[in-house]
C-alpha positions as CSV (number, residue, x, y, z in Angstrom):
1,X,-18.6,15.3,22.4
2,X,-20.4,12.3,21.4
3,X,-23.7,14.4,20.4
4,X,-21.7,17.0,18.7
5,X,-20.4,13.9,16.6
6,X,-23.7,12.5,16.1
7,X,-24.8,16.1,14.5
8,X,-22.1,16.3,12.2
9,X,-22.9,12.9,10.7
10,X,-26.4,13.9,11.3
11,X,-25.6,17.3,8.9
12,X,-23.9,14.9,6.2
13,X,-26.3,12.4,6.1
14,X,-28.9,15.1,5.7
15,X,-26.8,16.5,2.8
16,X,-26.7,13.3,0.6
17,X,-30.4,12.4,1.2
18,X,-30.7,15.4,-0.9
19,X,-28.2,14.7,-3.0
20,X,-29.0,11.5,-4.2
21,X,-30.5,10.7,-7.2
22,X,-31.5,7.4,-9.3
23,X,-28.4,8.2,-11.6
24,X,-26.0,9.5,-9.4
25,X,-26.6,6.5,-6.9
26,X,-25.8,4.3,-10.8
27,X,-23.0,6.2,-11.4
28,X,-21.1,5.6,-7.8
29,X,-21.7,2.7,-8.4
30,X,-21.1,1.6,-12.0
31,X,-17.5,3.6,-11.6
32,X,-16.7,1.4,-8.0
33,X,-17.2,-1.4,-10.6
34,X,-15.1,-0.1,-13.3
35,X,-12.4,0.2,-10.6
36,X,-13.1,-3.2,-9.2
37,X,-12.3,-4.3,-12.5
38,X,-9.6,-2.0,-13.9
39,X,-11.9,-1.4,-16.6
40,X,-9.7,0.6,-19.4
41,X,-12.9,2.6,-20.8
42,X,-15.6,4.2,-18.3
43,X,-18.8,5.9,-19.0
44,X,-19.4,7.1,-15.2
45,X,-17.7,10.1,-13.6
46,X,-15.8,10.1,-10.3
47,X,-18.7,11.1,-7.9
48,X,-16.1,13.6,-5.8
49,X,-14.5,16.2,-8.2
50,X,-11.6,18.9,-6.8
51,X,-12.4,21.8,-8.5
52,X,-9.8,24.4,-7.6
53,X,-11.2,28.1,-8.0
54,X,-7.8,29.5,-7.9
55,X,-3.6,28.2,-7.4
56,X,-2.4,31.1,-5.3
57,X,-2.4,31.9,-1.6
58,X,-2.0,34.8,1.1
59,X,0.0,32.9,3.3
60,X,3.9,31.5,2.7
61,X,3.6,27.7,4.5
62,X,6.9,26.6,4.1
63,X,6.0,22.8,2.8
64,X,3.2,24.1,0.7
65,X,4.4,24.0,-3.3
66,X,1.8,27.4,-3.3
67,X,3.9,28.8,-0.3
68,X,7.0,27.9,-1.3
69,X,6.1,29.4,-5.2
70,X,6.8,26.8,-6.9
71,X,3.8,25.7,-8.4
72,X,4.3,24.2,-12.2
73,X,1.5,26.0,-13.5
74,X,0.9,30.1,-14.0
75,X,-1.0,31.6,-11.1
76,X,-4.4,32.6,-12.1
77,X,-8.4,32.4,-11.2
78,X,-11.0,30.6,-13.0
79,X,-13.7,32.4,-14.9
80,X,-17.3,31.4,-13.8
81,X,-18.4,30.4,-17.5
82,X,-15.8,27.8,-17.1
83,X,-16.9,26.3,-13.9
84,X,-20.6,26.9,-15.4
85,X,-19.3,24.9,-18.3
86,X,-18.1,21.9,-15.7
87,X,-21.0,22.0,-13.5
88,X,-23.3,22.0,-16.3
89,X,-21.3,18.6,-17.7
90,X,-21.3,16.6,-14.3
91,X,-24.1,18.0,-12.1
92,X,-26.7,14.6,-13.3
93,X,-23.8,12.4,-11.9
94,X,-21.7,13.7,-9.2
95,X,-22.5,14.1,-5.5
96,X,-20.0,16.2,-4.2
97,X,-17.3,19.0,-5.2
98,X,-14.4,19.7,-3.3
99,X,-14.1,23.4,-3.8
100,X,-9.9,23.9,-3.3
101,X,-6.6,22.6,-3.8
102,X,-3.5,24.5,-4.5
103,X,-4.9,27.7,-3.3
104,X,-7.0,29.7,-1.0
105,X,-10.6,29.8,-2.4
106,X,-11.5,32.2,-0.6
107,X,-9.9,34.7,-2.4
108,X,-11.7,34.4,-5.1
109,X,-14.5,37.5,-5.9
110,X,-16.7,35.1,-7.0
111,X,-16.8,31.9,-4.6
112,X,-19.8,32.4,-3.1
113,X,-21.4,32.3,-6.7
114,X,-19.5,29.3,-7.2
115,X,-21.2,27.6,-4.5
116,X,-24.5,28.5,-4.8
117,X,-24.9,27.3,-8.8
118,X,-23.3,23.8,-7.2
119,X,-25.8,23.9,-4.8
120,X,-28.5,24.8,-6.9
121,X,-27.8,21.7,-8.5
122,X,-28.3,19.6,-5.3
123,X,-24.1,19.1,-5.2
124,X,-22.8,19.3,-1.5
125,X,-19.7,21.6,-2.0
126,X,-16.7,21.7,0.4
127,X,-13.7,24.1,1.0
128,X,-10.4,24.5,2.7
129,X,-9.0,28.2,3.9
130,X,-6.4,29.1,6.3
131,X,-9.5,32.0,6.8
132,X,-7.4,34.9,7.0
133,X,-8.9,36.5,5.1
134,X,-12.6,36.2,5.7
135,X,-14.7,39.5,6.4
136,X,-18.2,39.2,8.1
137,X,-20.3,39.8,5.1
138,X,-18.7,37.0,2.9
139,X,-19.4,34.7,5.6
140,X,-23.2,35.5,4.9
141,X,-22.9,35.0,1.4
142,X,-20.9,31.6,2.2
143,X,-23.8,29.9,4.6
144,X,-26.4,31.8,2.1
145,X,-24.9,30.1,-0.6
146,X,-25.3,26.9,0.8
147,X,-21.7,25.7,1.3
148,X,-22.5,22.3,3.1
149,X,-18.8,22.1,4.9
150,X,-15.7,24.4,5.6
151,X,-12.5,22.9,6.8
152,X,-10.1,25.7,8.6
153,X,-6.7,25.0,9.5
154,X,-5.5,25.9,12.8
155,X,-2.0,24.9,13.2
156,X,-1.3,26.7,16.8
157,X,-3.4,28.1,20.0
158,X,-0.7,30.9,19.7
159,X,0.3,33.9,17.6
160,X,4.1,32.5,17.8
161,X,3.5,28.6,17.3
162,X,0.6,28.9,14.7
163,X,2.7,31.6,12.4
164,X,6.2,29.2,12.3
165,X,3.6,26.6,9.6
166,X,0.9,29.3,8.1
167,X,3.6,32.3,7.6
168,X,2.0,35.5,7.1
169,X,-0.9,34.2,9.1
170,X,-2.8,35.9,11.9
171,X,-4.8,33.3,14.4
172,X,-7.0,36.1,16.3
173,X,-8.1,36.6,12.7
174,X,-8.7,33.1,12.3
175,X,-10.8,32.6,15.3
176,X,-12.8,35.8,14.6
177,X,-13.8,34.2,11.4
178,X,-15.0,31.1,12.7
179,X,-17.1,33.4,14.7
180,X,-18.5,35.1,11.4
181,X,-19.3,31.9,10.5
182,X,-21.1,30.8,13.5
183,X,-23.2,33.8,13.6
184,X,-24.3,33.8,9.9
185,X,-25.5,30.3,10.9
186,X,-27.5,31.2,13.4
187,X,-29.0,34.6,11.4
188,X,-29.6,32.0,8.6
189,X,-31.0,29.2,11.1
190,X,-29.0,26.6,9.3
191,X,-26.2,23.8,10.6
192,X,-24.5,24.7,7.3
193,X,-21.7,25.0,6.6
194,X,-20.9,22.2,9.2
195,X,-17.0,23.4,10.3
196,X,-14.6,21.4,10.3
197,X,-10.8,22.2,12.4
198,X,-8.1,20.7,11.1
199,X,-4.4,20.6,13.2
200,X,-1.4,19.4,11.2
201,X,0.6,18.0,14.0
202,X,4.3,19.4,13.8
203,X,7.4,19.4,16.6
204,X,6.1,23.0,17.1
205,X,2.8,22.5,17.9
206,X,2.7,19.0,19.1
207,X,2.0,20.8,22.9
208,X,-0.9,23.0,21.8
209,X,-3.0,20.1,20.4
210,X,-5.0,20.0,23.6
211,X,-5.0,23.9,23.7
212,X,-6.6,24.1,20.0
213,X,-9.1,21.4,20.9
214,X,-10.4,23.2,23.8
215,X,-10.1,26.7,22.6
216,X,-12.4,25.8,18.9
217,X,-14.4,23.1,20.7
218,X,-16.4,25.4,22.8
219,X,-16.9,27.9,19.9
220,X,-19.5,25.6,18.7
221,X,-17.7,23.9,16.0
222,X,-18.7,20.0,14.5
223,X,-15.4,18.4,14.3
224,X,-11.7,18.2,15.2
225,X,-9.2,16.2,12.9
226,X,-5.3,16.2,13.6
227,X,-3.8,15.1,10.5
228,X,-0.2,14.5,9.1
229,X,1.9,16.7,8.0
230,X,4.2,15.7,4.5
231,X,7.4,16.3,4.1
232,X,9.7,16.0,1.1
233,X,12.2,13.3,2.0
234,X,14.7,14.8,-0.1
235,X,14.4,18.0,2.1
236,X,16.6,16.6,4.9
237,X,16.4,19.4,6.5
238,X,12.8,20.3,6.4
239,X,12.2,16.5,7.8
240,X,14.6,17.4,11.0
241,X,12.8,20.3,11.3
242,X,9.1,19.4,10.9
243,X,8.9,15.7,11.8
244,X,8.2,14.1,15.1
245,X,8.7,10.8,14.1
246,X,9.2,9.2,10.7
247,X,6.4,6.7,9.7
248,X,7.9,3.4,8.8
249,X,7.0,3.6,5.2
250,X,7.5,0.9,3.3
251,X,10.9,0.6,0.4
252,X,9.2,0.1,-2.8
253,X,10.9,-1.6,-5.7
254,X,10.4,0.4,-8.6
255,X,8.3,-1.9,-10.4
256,X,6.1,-2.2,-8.0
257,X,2.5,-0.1,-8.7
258,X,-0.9,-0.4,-7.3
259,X,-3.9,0.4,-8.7
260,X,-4.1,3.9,-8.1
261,X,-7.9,4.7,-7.3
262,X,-7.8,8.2,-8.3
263,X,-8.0,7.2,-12.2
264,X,-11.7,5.7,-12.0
265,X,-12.9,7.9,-8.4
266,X,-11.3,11.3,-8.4
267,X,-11.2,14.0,-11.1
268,X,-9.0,17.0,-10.5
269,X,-9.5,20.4,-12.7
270,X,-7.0,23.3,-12.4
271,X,-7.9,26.8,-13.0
272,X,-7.4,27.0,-15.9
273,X,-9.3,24.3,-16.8
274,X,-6.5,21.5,-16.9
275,X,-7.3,18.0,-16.0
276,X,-4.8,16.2,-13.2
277,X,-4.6,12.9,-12.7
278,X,-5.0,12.9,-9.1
279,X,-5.0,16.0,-6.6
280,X,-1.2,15.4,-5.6
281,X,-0.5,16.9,-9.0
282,X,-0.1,20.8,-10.0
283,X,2.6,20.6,-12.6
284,X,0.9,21.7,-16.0
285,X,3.0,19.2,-18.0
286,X,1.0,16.2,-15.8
287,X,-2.0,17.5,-17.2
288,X,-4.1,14.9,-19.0
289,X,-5.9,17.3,-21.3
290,X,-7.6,20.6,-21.0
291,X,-11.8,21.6,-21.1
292,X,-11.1,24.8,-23.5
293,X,-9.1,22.3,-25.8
294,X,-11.1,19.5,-25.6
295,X,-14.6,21.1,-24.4
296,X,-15.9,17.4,-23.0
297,X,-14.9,15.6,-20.4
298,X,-15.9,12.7,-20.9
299,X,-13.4,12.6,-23.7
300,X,-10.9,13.9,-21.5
301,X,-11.0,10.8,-19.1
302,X,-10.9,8.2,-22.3
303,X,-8.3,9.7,-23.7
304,X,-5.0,7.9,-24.7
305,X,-3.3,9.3,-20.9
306,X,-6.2,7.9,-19.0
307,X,-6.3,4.3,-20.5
308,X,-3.6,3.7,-20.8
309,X,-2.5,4.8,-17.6
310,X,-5.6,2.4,-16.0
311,X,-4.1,-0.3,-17.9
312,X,-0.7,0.6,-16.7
313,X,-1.4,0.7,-12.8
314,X,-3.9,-2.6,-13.3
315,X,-1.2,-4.8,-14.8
316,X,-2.9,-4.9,-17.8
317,X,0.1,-3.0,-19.3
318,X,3.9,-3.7,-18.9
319,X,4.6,-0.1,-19.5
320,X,3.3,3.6,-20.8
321,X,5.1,6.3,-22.0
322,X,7.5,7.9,-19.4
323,X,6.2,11.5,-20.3
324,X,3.0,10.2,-18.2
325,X,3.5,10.5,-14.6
326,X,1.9,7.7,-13.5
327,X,4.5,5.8,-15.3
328,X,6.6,7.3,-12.2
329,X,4.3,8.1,-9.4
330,X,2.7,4.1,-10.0
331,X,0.1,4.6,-7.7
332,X,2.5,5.6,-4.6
333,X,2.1,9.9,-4.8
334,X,2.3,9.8,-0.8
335,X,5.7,7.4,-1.1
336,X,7.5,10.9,-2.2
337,X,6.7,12.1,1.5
338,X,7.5,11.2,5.4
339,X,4.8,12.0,7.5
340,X,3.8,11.0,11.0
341,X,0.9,8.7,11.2
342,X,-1.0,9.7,14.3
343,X,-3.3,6.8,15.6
344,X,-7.0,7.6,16.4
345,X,-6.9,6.4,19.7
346,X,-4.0,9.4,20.5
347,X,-6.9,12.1,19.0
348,X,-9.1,10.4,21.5
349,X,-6.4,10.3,24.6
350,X,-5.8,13.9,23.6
351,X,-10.0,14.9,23.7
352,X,-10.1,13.0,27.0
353,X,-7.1,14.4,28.7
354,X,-8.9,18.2,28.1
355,X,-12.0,17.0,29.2
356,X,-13.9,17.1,25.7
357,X,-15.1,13.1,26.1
């Protein structure tokens, strides 16, 4: 366990060395400042950007705004002269790209091609898949490409617990493809993509944890998170159904905000080219601008939303315009949720109860 662990970060840390640049190290760190300092006006980009290749999804999970269809935005697939045209805006400052968010990337014809100009570029890229859908030869194409890490969710050891979260979904299909993966690896002689399981803990699954652990672990994976699951706290009854245990999240007075780091570290791009405030968002009317409209981004993230919205959540501002939704979100987006917390030292009780430490 503890050398697996120590090649993962091993994998990473190789990944950055060849990454890094004398700009992009200025840039992290010029935009930390600009944060530190609620500065209204930045001339550095977020070094992460979510770049989502496409906003719909083969499966039907039931707390999933894509699964439940009721995504604010027109389902659709981005063009690769559009994420050209980002790449080609970014690539001298960012370091990484988060390849997903509202859908399942790998669905889209071209993602391998998306991953390999990133790469080309010296950008580690990342993705998320439920990998249903995976055939042997994309996996090539994926580790040829030079995707640097894939996160899979596994949500069950079984057909009957894993399909009651990812709907639709098959788990022998899911473990063949992490198999693809694995061998493509090896017929490429590379660690990349390092894979990444990730369990969202639920009153279903909560007795398979230990099961998933050891059934992935000794496929020759690099890591093993157990994350939280959200929950609408308006859906009462998805909570009863879902939840374990409610987190004790705090009561927030509503004019109380933080400021929200997303505005000065993350960048979010839809499809269709739309610019989010955060990744939490999907709705097109939270969009900030748009690169078709406004062609630079760097115009985007000055514009009259993104200042004043810094200025806003710094308290530097008494108030913006309520058509901006982080007037209302104010630096809380997880506040709209319950979720259960789960404490490190459980994951580690759980590997050492299943003999994996």
């Amino acid at each position: 366990m503890k050398k697996r662990r120590l090649s993962y970060w091993y994998g990473r840390f190789i990944r950055l060395t060849r990454a890094i640049t004398l700009e992009r190290v200025s840039n992290y760190l010029l935009i930390h400042l600009n944060y530190i300092f609620g500065t209204e006006y930045i001339k550095s980009l977020p070094p992460l950007i979510y770049i989502d290749p496409l906003n719909y999804c083969n499966l039907h999970c039931p707390l999933c705004p894509t699964g439940q269809g009721v995504l604010g935005r027109g389902k659709g697939k981005m063009p690769f002269d559009l994420y050209k045209k980002i790449i080609d805006q970014v690539y001298k400052k960012i370091l990484f790209i988060n390849l997903f968010n509202w859908g399942e990337p790998l669905l889209h014809p071209e993602i391998h091609k998306f991953i390999r100009y990133a790469n080309e570029k010296r950008i580690g890229v990342r993705i998320s898949t439920n990998l249903n859908k995976i055939t042997e030869n994309q996996a090539r194409l994926l580790v040829s490409a030079g995707l640097e890490e894939i996160y899979i969710d596994i949500d069950g050891a079984t057909q009957e617990t894993y399909e009651k979260y990812r709907v639709g979904g098959n788990i022998e299909k899911v473990f063949r493809g992490i198999e693809y993966i694995i061998q493509a690896r090896k017929l490429y002689n590379s660690i990349f993509p390092l894979i990444t399981i990730r369990i969202l803990e639920n009153k279903y699954n909560q007795a398979e944890i230990g099961e998933i652990i050891n059934k992935t672990w000794y496929m020759d994976i690099d890591r093993i998170e157990v994350a939280s699951l959200f929950v609408n706290p308006e859906r009462k009854l998805d909570v009863d159904k879902w939840i374990i245990r409610q987190s004790n999240n705090k009561q927030i007075n509503q004019n109380t905000r933080i400021k929200c780091k997303d505005l000065w570290l993350n960048l979010t791009i839809s499809w269709d080219g739309g610019i989010f405030p955060c990744c939490w968002m999907h709705n097109k009317e939270y969009d900030f601008g748009n690169i078709n409209d406004i062609g630079n981004i760097f115009n985007i993230l000055n514009n009259k939303e993104y200042r004043s919205s810094r200025l806003f959540l710094s308290g530097k501002l008494e108030d913006i315009s309520p058509q901006i939704i982080c007037r209302t979100c104010r630096g809380f987006p997880e506040n709209y949720y319950y979720y259960w917390d789960r404490e490190e030292e459980d994951l580690g009780s759980v590997k050492k109860n299943n003999g994996l430490i």
